[in-house]
C-alpha positions in Angstrom: 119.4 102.6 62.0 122.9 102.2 60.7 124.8 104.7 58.6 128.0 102.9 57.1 130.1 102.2 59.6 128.7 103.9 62.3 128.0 102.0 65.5 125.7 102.7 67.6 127.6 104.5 70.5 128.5 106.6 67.7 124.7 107.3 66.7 123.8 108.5 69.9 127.0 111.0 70.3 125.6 112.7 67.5 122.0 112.6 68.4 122.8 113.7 72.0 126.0 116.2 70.7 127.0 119.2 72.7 128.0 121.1 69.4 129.4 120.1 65.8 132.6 121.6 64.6 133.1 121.8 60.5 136.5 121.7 58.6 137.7 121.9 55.0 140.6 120.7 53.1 142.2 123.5 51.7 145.5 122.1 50.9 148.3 120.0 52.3 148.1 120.2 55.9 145.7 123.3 56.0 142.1 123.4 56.9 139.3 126.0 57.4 137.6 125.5 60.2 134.8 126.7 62.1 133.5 125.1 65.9 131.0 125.4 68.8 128.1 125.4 66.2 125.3 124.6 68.2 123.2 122.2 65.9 123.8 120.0 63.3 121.7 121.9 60.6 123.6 125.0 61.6 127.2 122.8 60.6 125.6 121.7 57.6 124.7 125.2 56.4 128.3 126.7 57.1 129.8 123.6 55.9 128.3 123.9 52.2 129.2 127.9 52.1 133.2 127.0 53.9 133.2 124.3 50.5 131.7 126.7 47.9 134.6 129.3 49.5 137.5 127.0 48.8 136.3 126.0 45.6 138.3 122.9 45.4 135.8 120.3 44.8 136.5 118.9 48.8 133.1 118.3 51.0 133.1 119.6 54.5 133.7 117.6 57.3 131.1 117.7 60.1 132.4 116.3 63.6 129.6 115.5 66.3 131.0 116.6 69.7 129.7 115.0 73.2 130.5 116.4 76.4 132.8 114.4 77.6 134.7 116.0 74.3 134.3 112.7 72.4 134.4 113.0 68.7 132.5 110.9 65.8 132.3 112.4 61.8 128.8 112.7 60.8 128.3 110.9 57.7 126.3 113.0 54.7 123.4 109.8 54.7 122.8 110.9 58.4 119.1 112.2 59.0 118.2 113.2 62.7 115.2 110.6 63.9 111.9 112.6 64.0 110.4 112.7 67.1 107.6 110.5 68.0 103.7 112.6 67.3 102.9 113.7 70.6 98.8 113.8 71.3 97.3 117.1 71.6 96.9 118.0 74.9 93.4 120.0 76.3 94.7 123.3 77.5 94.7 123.4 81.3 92.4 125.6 83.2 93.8 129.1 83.8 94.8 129.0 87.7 97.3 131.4 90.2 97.1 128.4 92.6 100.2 126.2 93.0 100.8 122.8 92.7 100.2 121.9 96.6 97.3 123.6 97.1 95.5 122.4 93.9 96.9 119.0 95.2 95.0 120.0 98.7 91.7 120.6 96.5 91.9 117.1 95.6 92.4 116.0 98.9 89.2 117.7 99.8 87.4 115.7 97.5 88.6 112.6 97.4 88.8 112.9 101.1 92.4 111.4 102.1 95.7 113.2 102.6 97.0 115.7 99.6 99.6 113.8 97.1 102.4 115.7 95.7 102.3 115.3 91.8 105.5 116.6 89.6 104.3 119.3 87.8 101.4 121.8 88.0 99.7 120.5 85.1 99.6 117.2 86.6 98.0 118.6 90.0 94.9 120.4 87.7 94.5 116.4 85.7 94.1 115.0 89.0 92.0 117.6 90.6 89.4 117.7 87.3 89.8 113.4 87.3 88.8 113.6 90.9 85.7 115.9 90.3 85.1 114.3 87.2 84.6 111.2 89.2 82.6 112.5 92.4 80.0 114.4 89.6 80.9 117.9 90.3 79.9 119.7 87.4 82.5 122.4 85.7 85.2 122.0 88.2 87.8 124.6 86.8 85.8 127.2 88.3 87.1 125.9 91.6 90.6 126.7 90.2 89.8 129.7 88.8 88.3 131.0 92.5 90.5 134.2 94.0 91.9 132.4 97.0 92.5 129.0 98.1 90.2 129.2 101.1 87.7 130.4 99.1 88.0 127.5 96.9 88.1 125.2 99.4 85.2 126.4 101.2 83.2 126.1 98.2 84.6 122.7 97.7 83.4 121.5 100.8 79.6 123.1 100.3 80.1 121.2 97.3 80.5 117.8 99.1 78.8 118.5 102.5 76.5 115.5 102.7 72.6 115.6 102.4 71.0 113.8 104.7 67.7 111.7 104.4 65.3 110.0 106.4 66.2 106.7 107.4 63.3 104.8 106.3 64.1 106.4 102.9 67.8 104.6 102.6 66.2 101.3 104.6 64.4 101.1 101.7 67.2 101.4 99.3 68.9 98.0 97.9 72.1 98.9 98.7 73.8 96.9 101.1 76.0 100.2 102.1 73.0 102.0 102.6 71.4 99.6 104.5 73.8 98.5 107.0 74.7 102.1 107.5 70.5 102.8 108.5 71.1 99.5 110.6 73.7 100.8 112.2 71.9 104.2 113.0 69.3 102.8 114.1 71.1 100.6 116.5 73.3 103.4 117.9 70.3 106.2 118.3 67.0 104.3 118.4 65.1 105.1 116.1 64.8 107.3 112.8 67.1 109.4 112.3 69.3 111.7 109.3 71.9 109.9 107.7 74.2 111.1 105.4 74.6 110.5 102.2 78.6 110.0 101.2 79.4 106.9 102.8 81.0 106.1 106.0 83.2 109.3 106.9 79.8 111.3 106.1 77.9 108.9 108.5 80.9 109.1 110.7 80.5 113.3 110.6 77.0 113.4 110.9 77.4 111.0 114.1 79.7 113.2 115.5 77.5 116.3 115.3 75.0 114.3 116.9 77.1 114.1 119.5 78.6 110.6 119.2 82.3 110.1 119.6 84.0 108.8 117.0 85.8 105.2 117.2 89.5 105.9 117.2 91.8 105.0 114.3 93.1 101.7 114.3 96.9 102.3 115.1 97.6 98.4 115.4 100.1 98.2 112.3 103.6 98.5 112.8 103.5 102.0 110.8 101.7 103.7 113.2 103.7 102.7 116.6 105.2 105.9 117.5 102.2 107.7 117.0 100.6 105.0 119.6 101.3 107.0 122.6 100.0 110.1 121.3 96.8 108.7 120.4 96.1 107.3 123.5 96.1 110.9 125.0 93.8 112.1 122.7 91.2 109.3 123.2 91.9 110.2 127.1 91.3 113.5 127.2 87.8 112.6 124.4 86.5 110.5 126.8 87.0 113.0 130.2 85.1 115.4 127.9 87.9 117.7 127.7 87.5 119.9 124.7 90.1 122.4 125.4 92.6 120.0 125.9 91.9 118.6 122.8 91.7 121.8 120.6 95.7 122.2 122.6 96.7 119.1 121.2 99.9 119.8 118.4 99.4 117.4 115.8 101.7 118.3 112.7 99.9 116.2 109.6 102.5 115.2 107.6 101.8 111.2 107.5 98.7 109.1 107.1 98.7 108.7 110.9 98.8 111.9 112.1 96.5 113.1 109.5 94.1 110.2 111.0 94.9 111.0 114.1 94.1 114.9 113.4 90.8 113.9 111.9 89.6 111.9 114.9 90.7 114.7 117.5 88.7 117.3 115.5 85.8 115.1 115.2 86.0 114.3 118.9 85.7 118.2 119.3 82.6 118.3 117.0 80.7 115.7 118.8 81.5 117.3 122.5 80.6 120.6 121.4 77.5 119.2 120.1 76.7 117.2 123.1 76.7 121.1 124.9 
């Protein structure tokens, strides 16, 4: 929007000012003045009493101020823009956990590494999406929990897969389902309890079994310097050597680590369950 001659440089030094300073015409080569107001509405007040006080008929001058000391008069026609009408926001769920460990919640769920979001608020939308999505009912009671372990326990009773005879999910139309009873089949010979929850959960339940897990596939370029480290744990899976693998320092701050850390623990499970 233009106001006179204003361009629009001008226009945005006063919408973005740093203060507004007010002056008067009293008289030849004297002015009352008044700076460092701190908002335009604030100028305009004292510039309308500083007027009525000199009583000479002469309007105050309002100067917008940026901070880089730049100066532009502020025409009497100009009207701040009104912000844009924000949507109401849902309250957020009431919760002394921080961002990072609501943002670990998620990961429990969802079942990949935690992501980092900007703000708390965006942590809880994500977390409640997440549940929202996997069907677990009232999920801000998870927040609302008086530790994080607790809440992540609960999580994980939440999500710990059911299983179900195999002949049940061979029956099912699913092609998931039923390549994953083919698979189970093929792998322990006969009927056995599968998991419901997809792969990982087949995966888990295999490993309790007693069935190591295939390692991660560390053939993209990403992974290459975790290579090496890999091919230890799968060394010391395969010699059965559970206390060298509960030893093994893996620090999961990537995707490979973190798969890396997930196949080592489930190499653990399944030699422990083979005892």
């Amino acid at each position: 929007m233009k106001y006179g001659s204003l361009k629009e440089y001008e226009i945005d030094i006063i919408a973005n000012a740093k203060r507004f300073d007010v002056a008067v015409f009293l008289g030849t080569g004297r002015f009352a003045r008044e700076t460092e107001l701190p908002s335009l509405d604030t100028a305009r007040e004292r510039g309308a009493a500083m007027a009525k006080e000199a009583a000479n008929g002469r309007p105050a001058m309002i100067y917008a101020v940026s901070a880089e000391g730049r100066s532009v008069l502020v025409p009497k026609t100009y009207q701040p823009a009104r912000p844009a009408e924000q949507p109401e926001e849902t309250a957020m769920p009431a919760t002394k956990f921080t961002g990072t460990e609501i943002a670990k919640l998620t990961a429990i769920i969802t079942g990949g590494g935690y992501k980092r979001t900007n703000s708390k608020d965006a942590a809880i939308k994500r977390f409640l999406n997440a549940a929202k999505d996997k069907g677990i009912e009232k999920p801000d009671t998870f927040l609302a929990m008086p530790s994080f372990d607790d809440a992540a326990s609960a999580l994980r009773g939440k999500k710990a897969p059911r299983s179900v005879n195999i002949e049940d999910i061979h029956k099912s139309n699913h092609p998931t389902a039923k390549a994953n009873a083919a698979s189970w089949r093929k792998e322990n010979g006969g009927p056995v309890a599968v998991p419901k929850g997809g792969k990982r959960a087949a995966i888990l339940e295999a490993a309790k079994a007693g069935t190591l897990p295939e390692p991660p596939d560390f053939s993209a370029k990403t992974h290459e310097r975790f290579r090496p480290k890999l091919a230890k744990v799968v060394e010391l899976a395969k010699a059965g050597d559970i206390k060298g693998l509960k030893a093994m320092e893996i620090n999961p701050v990537s995707s490979s680590p973190k798969a890396m850390a997930r196949y080592r623990d489930l190499c653990v499970i399944a030699l422990e369950s083979r005892k």
